[in-house]
C-alpha positions as CSV (number, residue, x, y, z in Angstrom):
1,X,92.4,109.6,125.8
2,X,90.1,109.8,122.7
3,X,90.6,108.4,119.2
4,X,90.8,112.5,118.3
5,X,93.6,113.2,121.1
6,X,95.9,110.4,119.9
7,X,95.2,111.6,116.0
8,X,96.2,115.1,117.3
9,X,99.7,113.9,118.7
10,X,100.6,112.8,115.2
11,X,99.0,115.6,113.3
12,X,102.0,117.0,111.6
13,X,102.5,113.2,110.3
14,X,99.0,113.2,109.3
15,X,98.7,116.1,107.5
16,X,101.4,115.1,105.6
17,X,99.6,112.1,105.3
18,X,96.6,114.5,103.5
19,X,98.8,116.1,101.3
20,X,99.8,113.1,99.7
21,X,96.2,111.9,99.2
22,X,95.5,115.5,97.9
23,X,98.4,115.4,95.1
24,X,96.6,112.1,93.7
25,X,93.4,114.0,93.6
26,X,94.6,116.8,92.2
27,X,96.9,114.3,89.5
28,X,93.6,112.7,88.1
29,X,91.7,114.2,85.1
30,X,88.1,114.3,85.0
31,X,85.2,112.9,86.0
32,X,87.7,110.7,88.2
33,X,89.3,114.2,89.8
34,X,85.4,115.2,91.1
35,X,84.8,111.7,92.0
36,X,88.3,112.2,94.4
37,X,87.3,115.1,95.7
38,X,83.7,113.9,96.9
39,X,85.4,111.0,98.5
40,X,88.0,113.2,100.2
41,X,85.6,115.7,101.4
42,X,83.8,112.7,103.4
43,X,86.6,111.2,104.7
44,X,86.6,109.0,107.0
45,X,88.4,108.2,110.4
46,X,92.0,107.0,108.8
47,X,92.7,104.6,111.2
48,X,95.1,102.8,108.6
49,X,97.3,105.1,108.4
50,X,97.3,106.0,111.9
51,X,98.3,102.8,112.8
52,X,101.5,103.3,110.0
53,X,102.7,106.4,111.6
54,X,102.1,105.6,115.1
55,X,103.9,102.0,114.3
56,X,106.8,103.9,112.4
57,X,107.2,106.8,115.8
58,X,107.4,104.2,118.4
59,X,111.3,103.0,116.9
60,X,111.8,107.3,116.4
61,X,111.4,109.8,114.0
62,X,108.5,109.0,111.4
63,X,110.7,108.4,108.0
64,X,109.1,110.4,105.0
65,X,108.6,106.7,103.2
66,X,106.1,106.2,106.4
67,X,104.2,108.9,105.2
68,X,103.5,106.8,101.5
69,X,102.9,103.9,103.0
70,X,100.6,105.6,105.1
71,X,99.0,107.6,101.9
72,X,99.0,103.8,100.1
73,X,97.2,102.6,103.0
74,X,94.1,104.9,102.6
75,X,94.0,105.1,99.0
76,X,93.6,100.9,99.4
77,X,91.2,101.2,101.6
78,X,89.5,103.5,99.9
79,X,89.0,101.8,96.9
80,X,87.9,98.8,98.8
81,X,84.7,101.1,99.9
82,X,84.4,101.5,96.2
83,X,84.0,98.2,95.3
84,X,82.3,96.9,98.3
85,X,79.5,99.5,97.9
86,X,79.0,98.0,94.1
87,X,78.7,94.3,95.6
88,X,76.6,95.2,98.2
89,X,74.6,97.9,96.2
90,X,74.4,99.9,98.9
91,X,72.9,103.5,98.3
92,X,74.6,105.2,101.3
93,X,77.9,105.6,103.3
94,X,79.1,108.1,105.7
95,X,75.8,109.9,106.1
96,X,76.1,110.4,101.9
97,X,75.3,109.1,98.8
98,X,77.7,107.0,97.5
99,X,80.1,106.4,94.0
100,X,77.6,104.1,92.7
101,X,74.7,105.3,93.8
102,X,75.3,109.5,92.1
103,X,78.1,108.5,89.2
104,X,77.0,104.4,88.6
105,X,78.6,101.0,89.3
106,X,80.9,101.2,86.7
107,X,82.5,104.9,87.4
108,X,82.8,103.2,90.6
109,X,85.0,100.4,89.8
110,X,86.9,102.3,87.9
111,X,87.9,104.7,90.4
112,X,88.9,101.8,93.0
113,X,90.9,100.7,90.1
114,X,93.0,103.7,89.9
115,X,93.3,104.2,93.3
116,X,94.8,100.9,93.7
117,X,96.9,102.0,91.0
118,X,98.1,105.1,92.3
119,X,98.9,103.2,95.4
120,X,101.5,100.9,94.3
121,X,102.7,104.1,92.5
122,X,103.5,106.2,95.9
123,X,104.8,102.3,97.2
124,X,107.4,102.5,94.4
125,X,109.1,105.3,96.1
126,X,109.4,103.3,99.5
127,X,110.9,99.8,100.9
128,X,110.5,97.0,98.2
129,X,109.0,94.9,101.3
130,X,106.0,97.3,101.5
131,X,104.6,96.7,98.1
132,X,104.7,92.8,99.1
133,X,103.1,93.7,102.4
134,X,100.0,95.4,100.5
135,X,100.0,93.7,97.6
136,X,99.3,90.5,99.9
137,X,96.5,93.1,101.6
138,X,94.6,93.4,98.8
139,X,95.0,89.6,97.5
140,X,93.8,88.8,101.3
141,X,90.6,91.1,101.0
142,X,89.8,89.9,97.5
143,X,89.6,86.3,98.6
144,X,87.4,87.4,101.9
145,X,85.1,89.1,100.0
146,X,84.5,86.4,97.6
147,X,84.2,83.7,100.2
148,X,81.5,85.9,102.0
149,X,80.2,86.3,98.8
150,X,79.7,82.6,98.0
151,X,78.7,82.2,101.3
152,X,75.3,84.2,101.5
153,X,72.3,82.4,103.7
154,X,74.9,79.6,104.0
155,X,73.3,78.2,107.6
156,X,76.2,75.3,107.2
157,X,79.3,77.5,107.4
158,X,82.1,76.6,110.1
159,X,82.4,79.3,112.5
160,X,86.1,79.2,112.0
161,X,85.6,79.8,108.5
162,X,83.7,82.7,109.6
163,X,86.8,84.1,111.5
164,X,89.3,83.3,109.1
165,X,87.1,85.3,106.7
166,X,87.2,88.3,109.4
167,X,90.2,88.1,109.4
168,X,91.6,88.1,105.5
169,X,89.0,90.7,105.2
170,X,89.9,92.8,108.0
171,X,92.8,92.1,110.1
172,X,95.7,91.3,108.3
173,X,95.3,94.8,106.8
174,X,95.3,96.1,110.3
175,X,98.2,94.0,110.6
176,X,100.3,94.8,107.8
177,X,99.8,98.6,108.3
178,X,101.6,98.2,112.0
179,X,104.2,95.7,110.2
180,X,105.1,98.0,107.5
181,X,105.4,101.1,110.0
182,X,107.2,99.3,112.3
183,X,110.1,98.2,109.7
184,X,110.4,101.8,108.5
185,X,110.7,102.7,111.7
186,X,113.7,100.4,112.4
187,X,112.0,97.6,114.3
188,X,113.8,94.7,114.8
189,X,111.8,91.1,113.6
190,X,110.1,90.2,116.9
191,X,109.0,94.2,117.1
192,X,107.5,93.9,113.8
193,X,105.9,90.8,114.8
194,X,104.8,91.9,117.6
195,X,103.2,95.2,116.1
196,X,101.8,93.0,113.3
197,X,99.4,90.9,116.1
198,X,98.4,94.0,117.7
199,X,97.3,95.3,114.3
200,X,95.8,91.7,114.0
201,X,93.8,91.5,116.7
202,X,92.4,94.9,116.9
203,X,91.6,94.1,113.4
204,X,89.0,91.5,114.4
205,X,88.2,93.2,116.9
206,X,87.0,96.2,114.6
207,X,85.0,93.4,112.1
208,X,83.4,91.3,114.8
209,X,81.6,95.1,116.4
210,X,81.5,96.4,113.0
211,X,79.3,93.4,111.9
212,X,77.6,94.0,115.3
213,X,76.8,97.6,114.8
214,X,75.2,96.7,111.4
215,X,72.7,94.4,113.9
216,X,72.6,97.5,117.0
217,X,73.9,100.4,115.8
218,X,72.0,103.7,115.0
219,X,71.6,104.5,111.1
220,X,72.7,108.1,111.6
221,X,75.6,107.6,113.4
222,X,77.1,104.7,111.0
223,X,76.2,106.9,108.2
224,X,74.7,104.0,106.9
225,X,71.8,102.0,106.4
226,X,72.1,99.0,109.2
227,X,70.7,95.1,109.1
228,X,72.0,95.7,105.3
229,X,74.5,92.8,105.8
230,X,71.9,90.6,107.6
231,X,69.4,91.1,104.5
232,X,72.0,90.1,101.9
233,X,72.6,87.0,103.5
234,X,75.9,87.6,105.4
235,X,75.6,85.4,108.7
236,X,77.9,87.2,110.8
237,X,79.4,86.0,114.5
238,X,75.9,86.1,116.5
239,X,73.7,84.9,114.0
240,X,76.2,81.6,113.7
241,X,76.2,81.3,117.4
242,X,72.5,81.1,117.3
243,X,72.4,78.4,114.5
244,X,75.2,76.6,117.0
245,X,72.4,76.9,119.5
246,X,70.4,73.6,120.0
247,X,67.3,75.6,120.8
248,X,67.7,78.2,118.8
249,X,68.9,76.6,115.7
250,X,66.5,74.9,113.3
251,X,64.5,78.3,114.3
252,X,67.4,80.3,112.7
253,X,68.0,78.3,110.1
254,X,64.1,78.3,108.3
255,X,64.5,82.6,109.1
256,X,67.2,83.4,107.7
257,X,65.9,86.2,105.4
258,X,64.1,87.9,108.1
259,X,66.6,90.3,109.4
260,X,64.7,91.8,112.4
261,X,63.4,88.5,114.0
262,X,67.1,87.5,113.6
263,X,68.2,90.2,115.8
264,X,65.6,89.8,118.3
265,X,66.8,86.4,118.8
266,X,70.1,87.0,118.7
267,X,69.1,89.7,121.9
268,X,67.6,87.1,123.8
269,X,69.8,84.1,123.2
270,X,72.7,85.9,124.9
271,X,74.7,85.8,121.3
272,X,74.6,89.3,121.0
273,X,76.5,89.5,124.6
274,X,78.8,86.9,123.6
275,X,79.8,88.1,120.6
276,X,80.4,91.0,122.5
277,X,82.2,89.4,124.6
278,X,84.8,87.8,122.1
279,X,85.2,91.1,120.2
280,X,86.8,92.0,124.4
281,X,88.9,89.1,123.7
282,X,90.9,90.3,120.8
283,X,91.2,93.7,122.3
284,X,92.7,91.7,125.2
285,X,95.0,89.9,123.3
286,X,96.2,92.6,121.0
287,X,97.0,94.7,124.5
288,X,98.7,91.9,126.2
289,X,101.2,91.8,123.0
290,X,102.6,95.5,123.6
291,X,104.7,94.5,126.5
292,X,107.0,93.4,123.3
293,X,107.6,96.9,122.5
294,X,110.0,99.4,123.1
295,X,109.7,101.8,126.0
296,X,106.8,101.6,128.6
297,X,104.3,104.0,127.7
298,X,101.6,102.4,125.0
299,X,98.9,104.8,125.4
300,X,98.1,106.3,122.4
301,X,97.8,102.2,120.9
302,X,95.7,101.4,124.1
303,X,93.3,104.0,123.3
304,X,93.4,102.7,119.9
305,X,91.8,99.3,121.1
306,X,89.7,101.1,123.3
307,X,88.0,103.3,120.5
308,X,87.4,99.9,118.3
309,X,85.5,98.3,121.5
310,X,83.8,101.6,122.3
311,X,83.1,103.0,118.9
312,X,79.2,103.8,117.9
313,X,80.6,104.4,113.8
């Protein structure tokens, strides 16, 4: 099963889903209304609020305050893309041009701003526990960001600062989307739980490739530029596990702003494979946690940790 087959089994939940993120389009005046409807019109994969709805059906029927959560979920992450594209002053994103780039940096911050905005508006109309859930989201990606950010060509950083920096950025958002779909769904504590370290794990999962497709991955297919991250100084999982490396090291550490020799060394180390290798691992874990969950058939969430290890964008 395919990322588009399980995203077909919920499309009436989905499209719902798309309505909502429509309505705030259509609810903004202009230039941020055009802005809206570029970003919608290059959507992306909506894995977010996927993982709501799909959290919310396994306890029954998806409850119509699912669906804003869900809608909350994207508008957050988009307006994450917003911002991060400023940081990074990148130029393009899913195969486009992007905010910044056509309307400037500061039409683009705006626009996060009031898409943040109109999130905790649609999380007023649901459980009071959701807009603690995201609210803590967006604190958690905040404080990622800026450690990365203070952290550029930094050969001395721990690797578990690394993860924990995956993960604030990353994972806990996976993780609070299946929390927060999971209690509207009626999900008792340890369900929740549960759900939440599933959503954790393939969370890291989904960082630790993502920062590995920026080193392998084909331009065209990520719709973006790639060894982007690697040229601003962001040491991601293989390129610490090469300055870890006694022989590799010191090497490492006098190139770090030289991308492609960086790569090629991270091929031939091994580090590459390994980082591969623990990306498996929190796929692993995140599957070994559904045996918590109600009834016995987990496929659509299995394929969801099988798209994150096979995915190519």
């Amino acid at each position: 099963m395919d990322l588009g087959e399980v995203i077909a089994s919920y499309a009436p939940s989905m499209e719902r889903v798309e309505e909502v993120i429509h309505r705030v389009e259509q609810g903004a005046q202009s230039p941020a209304k055009e802005i809206l409807a570029y970003l919608n019109d290059r959507g992306g994969k909506k894995l977010r609020p996927l993982l709501v709805i799909m959290s919310s059906s396994l306890f029954g029927s998806i409850p119509s305050q699912a669906i804003l959560v869900a809608g909350a979920a994207e508008l957050i992450h988009t307006a994450a893309l917003l911002h991060d594209d400023v940081v990074d002053e990148a130029n393009i994103r899913r195969n486009g041009p992007t905010v910044n780039h056509l309307w400037g940096d500061k039409a683009a911050v705006l626009v996060g701003d009031y898409l943040l905005a109109e999130a905790l508006r649609l999380l007023l109309d649901t459980d009071l526990r959701m807009i603690g859930i995201m609210a803590e989201v967006v604190a958690d990606m905040c404080t990622g960001e800026l450690d990365q950010l203070c952290n550029r060509f930094n050969p001395n950083q721990a690797l578990a600062a690394y993860l924990k920096r995956v993960e604030q950025k990353t994972a806990r958002f996976f993780s609070a989307c299946c929390r927060a779909g999971a209690l509207l769904g009626g999900a008792s504590s340890s369900q929740a739980e549960a759900l939440a370290f599933y959503g954790l794990n393939i969370g890291m999962a989904f960082q630790l490739i993502d920062d590995l497709l920026d080193m392998q991955g084909e331009a065209r297919l990520l719709g973006k530029a790639i060894r982007q991250d690697l040229a601003a100084g962001v040491l991601t999982l293989p390129v610490l596990y090469l300055l870890d490396d006694p022989h590799w090291g010191s090497l490492v550490q006098d190139n770090l702003r030289e991308p492609n020799l960086l790569v090629d060394w991270a091929k031939q180390s091994g580090a590459i494979d390994r980082s591969w290798n623990t990306a498996r691992g929190y796929a692993r874990s995140a599957l070994n946690s559904l045996d918590l969950l109600p009834g016995k058939d987990h496929r659509h969430l299995q394929a969801i940790s099988q798209f994150i290890l096979c995915r190519q964008v």
